[in-house]
LOFI-502572 format. One record per residue (C-alpha): x, y, z; residue in one letter. Coordinates in steps of 0.25 Angstrom, whole numbers, plus 5000, padded with zeros to 4 digits. Layout:
! LOFI-502572
   c1   c2   c3 rest
    X    Y    Z    A
...
//
This chain:
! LOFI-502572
   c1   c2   c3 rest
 5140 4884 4837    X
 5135 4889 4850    X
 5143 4893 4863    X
 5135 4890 4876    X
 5135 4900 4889    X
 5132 4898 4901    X
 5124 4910 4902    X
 5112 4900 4897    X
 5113 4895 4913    X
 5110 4910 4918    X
 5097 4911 4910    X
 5087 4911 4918    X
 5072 4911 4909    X
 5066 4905 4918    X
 5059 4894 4908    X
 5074 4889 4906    X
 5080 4891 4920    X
 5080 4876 4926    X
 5088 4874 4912    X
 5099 4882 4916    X
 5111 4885 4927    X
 5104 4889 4940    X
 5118 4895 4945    X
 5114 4907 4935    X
 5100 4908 4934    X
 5088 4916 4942    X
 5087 4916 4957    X
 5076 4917 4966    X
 5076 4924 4980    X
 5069 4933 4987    X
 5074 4942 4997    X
 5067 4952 5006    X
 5080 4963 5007    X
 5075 4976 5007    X
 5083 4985 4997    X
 5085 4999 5001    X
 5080 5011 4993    X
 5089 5018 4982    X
 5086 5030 4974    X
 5077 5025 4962    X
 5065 5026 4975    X
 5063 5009 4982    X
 5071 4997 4985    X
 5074 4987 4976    X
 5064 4976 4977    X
 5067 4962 4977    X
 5059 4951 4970    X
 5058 4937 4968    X
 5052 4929 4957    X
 5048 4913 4958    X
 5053 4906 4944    X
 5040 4903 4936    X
 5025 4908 4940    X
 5020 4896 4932    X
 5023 4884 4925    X
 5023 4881 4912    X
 5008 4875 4916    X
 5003 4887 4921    X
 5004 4884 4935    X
 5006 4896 4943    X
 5019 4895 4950    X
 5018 4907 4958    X
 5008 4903 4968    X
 5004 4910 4981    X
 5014 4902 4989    X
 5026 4906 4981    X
 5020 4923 4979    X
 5020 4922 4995    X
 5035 4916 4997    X
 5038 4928 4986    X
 5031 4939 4995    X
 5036 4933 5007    X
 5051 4936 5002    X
 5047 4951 5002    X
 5051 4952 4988    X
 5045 4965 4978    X
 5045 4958 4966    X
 5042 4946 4958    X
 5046 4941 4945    X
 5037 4933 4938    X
 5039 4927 4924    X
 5028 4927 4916    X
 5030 4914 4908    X
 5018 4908 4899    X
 5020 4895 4905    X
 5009 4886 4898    X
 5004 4899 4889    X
 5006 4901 4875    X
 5004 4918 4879    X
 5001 4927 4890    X
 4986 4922 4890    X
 4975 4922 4900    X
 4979 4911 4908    X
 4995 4917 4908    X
 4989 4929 4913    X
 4981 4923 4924    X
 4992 4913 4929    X
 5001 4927 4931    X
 4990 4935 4936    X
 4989 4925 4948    X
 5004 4926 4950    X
 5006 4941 4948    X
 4994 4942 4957    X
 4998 4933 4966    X
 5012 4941 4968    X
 5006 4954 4968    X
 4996 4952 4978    X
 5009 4948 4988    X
 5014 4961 4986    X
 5025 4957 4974    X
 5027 4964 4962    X
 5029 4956 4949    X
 5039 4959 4940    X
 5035 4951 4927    X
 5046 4944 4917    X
 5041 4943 4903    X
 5052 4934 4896    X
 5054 4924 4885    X
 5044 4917 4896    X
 5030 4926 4894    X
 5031 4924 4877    X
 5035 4911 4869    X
 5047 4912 4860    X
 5061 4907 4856    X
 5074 4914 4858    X
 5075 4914 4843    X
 5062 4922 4843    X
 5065 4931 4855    X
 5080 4936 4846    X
 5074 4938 4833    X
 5076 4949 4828    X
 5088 4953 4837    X
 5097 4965 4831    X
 5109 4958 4836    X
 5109 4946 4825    X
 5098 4950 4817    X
 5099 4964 4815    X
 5083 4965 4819    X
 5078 4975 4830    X
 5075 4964 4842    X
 5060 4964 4838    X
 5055 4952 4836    X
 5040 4943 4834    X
 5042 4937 4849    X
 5047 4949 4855    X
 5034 4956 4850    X
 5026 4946 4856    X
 5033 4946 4869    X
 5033 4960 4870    X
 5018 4959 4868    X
 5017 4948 4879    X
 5024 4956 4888    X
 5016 4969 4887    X
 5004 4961 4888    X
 5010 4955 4902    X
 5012 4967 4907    X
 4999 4974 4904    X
 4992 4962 4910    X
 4999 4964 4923    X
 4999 4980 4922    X
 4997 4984 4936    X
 5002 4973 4943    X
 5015 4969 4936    X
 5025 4981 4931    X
 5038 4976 4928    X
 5041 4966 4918    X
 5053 4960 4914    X
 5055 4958 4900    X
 5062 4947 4895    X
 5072 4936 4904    X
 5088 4939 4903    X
 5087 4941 4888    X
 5104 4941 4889    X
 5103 4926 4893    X
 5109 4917 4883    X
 5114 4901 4883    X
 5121 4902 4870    X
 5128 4909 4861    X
 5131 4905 4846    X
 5143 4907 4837    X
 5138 4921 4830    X
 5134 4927 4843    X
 5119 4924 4845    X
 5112 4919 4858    X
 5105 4908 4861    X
 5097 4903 4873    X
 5092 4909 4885    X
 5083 4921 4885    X
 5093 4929 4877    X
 5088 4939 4866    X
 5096 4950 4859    X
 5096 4962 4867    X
 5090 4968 4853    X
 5079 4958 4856    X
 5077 4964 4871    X
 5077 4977 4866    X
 5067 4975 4857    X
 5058 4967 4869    X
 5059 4977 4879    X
 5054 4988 4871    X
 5042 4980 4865    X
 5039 4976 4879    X
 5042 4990 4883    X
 5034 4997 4874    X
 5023 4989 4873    X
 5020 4991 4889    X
 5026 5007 4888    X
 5023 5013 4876    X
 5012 5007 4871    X
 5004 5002 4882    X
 5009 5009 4894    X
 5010 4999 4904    X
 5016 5003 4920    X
 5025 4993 4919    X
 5040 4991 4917    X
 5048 4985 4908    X
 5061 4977 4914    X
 5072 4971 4902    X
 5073 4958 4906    X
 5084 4954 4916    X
 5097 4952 4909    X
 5106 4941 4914    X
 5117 4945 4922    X
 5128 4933 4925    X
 5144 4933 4927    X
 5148 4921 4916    X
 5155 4929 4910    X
 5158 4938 4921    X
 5155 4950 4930    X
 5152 4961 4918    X
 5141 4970 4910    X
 5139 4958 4901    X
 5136 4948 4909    X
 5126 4956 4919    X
 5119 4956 4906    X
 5121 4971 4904    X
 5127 4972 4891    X
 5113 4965 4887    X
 5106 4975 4892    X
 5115 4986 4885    X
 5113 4979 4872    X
 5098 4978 4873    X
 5098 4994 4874    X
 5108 4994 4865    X
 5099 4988 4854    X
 5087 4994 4857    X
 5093 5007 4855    X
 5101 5007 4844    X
 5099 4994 4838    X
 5084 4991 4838    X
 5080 5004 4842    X
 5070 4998 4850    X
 5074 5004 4863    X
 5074 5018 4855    X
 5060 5016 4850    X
 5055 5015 4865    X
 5064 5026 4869    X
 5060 5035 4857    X
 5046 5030 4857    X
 5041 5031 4873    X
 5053 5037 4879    X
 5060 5024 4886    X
 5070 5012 4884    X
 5059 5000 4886    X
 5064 4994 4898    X
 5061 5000 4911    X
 5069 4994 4920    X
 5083 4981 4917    X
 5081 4967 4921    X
 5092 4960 4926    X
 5098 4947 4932    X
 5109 4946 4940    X
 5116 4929 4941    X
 5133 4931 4945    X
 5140 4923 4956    X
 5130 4913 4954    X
 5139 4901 4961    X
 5143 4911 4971    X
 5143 4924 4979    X
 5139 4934 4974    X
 5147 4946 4972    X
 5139 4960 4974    X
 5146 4968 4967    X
 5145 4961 4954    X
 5129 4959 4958    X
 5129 4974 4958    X
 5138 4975 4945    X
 5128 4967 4937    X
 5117 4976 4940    X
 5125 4989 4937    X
 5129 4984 4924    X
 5115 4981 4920    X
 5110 4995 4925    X
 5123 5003 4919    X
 5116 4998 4904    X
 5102 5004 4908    X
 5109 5017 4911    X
 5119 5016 4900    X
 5105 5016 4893    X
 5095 5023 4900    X
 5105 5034 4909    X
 5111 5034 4920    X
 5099 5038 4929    X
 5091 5030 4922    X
 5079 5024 4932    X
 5078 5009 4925    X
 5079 4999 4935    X
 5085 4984 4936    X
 5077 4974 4940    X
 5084 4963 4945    X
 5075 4950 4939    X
 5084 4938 4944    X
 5095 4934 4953    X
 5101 4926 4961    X
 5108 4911 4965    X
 5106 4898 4965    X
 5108 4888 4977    X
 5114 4877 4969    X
 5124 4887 4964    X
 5127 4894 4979    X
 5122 4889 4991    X
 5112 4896 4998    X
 5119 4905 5006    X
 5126 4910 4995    X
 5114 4912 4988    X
 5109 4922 5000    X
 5120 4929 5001    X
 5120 4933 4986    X
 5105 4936 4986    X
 5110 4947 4998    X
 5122 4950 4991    X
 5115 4952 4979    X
 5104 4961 4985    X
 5112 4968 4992    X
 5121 4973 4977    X
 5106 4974 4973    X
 5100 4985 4983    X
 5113 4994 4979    X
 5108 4995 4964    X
 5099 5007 4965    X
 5094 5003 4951    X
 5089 4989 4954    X
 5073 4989 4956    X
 5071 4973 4959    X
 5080 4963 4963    X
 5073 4948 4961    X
 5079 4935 4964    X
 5076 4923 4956    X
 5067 4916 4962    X
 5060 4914 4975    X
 5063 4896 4975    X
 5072 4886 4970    X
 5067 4880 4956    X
 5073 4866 4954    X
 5080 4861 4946    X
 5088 4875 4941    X
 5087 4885 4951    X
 5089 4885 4965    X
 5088 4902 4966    X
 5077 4901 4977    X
 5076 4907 4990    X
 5071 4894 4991    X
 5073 4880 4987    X
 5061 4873 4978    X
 5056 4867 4991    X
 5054 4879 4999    X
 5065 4880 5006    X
 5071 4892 5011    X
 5086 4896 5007    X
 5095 4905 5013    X
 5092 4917 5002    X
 5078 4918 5006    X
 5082 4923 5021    X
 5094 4932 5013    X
//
């Protein structure tokens, strides 16, 4: 027997978000409010992404029109989700459609952050957990992990020089269900000894072995308040458990550390979806992001320098109206440009995508909601 959660309406892979509850999914908003300066040396930029940049045809979604509305917000950033779409691997015509778009962005003066997820390789979930150490006794490693990890590195040495920070993997804490003897089931979820072991075959395979510039970012753990405001729903005691296993577990975190010097991520994901039917309160905004950045320290030290990049947040319009939803996009930034630690802040996403979400700064047909002049 299985008992349901409604976590599974929070997950937001986005080849599964028109399946699932809006209320707690991605947003996608831009803002152009300047952040001040804090110690680690610039602002915090702000970014944007736009849902898919093609179809599952190969059509290019990101066209010329859409990167000019994304420039035109004064955003820093772009998120794009390399999906094979129509591909059976990252081929010829994969990297051709993505070169036009990276290109495309790039030329407007936006830096891409790439998001290599269960998107960018084939696979099951039962392939992604095989292998875990949590039920299996294994060390995380697995077949498809060793060919994702392959995928990824060849992504970004493909776009070395033009894209250097990748996101590895999408809420990996996201689960729909969970079964009588404790195992999880649905959504992007692996075991956090299945993450540890994907971030340092990505990790390595970009650093140690071929030595990229580029930066590794684990992929953004799913912060919500089902349960509550707490440690455990910010998705931090995920993260804690992924260095957890990779030290003592696996030893997959050691081998990287006692191999090259590092732990294999060079900078924490994360997404942030409380007060979704509501106001927002800042204070718990600004919880959930310490939380996340307590474990890195717990980790890594207390002056360590490894950053949060803040992939997703934000509200949708048939959840709050929309003056609510621009009053949290400034409530939320302003708890954002408090957090010294916080290096990207990026709304999810730019316009509406009917039927599921309705995070846009504006609506399907162009129109401009109240967040776009927040």
């Amino acid at each position: 027997m299985k008992k349901s959660t409604n976590l599974s309406k929070i997950s937001k892979s986005f080849q599964v978000k028109t399946k699932i509850l809006a209320a707690l999914l991605a947003a996608n908003v831009f803002t152009a409010l300047l952040l001040p300066m804090h110690e680690f040396g610039y602002r915090t930029k702000v970014g944007i992404q736009a849902g898919w940049a093609i179809d599952n045809e190969g059509n290019v979604l990101i066209t010329d029109e859409v990167a000019d509305r994304m420039a035109a917000t004064n955003a820093d950033w772009v998120r794009v989700n390399f999906r094979l779409g129509p591909y059976d691997s990252d081929n010829g015509e994969f990297y051709t459609r993505y070169d036009e778009i990276v290109d495309r962005l790039r030329n407007r003066g936006l830096e891409v952050i790439g998001l290599a997820s269960n998107e960018s390789w084939p696979g099951t979930q039962e392939q992604w957990v095989e292998n875990n150490n949590e039920f299996s006794g294994g060390d995380g490693h697995n077949a498809y992990i060793d060919e994702f990890g392959y995928a990824a590195a060849r992504m970004a040495g493909h776009y070395e020089g033009k894209i250097k920070y990748w996101e590895i993997w999408n809420e990996p804490n996201s689960w729909n269900e969970q079964s009588d003897d404790g195992q999880f089931h649905g959504g992007t979820f692996i075991y956090p000894s299945n993450f540890a072991a994907m971030l340092t075959h990505v990790h390595s395979q970009v650093h140690h072995y071929s030595q990229m510039d580029v930066q590794i970012i684990s992929g953004g753990v799913l912060g919500h308040d089902l349960g509550g405001y707490n440690s455990h729903e910010a998705g931090a005691d995920y993260l804690d458990q992924t260095y957890e296993a990779g030290i003592y577990k696996t030893g997959k975190f050691a081998w990287a550390m006692g191999t090259y010097g590092m732990y294999p991520l060079d900078g924490i994901g994360q997404h942030v979806y409380i007060d979704q039917s509501g106001w927002l309160n800042g204070n718990y905004f600004s919880d959930y992001l310490n939380y996340v950045h307590n474990v890195v320290k717990k980790w890594e030290g207390e002056d360590t320098q490894k950053e949060t990049y803040l992939t997703e947040f934000g509200w949708d319009t048939t959840q709050v109206d929309e003056y609510t939803q621009s009053i949290n996009l400034q409530t939320a930034f302003d708890a954002i440009k408090e957090t010294e630690f916080v290096k990207v802040a990026n709304w999810f996403q730019l316009d509406d995508s009917p039927p599921g979400l309705h995070f846009g700064l504006y609506g399907a047909d162009g129109y401009q909601k109240q967040s776009l002049g927040a």
